[in-house]
C-alpha positions in Angstrom: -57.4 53.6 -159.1 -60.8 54.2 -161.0 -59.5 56.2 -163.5 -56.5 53.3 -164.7 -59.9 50.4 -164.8 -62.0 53.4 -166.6 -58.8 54.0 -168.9 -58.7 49.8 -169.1 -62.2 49.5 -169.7 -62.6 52.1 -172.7 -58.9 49.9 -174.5 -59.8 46.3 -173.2 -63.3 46.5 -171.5 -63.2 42.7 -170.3 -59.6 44.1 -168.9 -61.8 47.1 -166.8 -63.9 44.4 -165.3 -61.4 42.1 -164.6 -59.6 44.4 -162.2 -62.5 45.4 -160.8 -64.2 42.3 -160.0 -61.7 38.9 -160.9 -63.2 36.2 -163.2 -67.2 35.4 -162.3 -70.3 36.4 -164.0 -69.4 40.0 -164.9 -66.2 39.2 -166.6 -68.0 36.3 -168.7 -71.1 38.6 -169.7 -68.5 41.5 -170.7 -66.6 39.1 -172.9 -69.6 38.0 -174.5 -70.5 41.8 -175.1 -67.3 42.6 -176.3 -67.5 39.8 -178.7 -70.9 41.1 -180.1 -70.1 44.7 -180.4 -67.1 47.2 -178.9 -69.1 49.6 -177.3 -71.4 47.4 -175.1 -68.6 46.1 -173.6 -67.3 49.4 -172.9 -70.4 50.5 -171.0 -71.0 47.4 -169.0 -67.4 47.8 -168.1 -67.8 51.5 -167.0 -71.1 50.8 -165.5 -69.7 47.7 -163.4 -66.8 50.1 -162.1 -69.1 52.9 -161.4 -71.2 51.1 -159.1 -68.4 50.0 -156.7 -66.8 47.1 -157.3 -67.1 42.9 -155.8 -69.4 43.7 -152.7 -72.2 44.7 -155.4 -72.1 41.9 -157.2 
């Protein structure tokens, strides 16, 4: 299931996140880094599914 959100996150990044963690803080902070450049959202997005998910956040 990592590697679909990985494959999500590196198309859609705010997609990645969302499947990894719903809407809060994480999803709001990777749209805004979307927004301001394409590949900041793709490594918060990577970096929010590598560490495991809702319990860490």
């Amino acid at each position: 299931m990592d590697l679909i959100r990985i494959i999500a996150a590196v198309i859609l990044p705010p997609l990645g996140v969302f499947l990894q963690v719903g809407i809060g803080k994480h999803f709001w902070i990777n749209i805004l880094l979307t927004l301001l450049g394409y590949i900041p959202g793709i490594v918060h997005a990577v970096w929010v599914i590598a560490r495991k998910g809702p319990a860490a956040a």
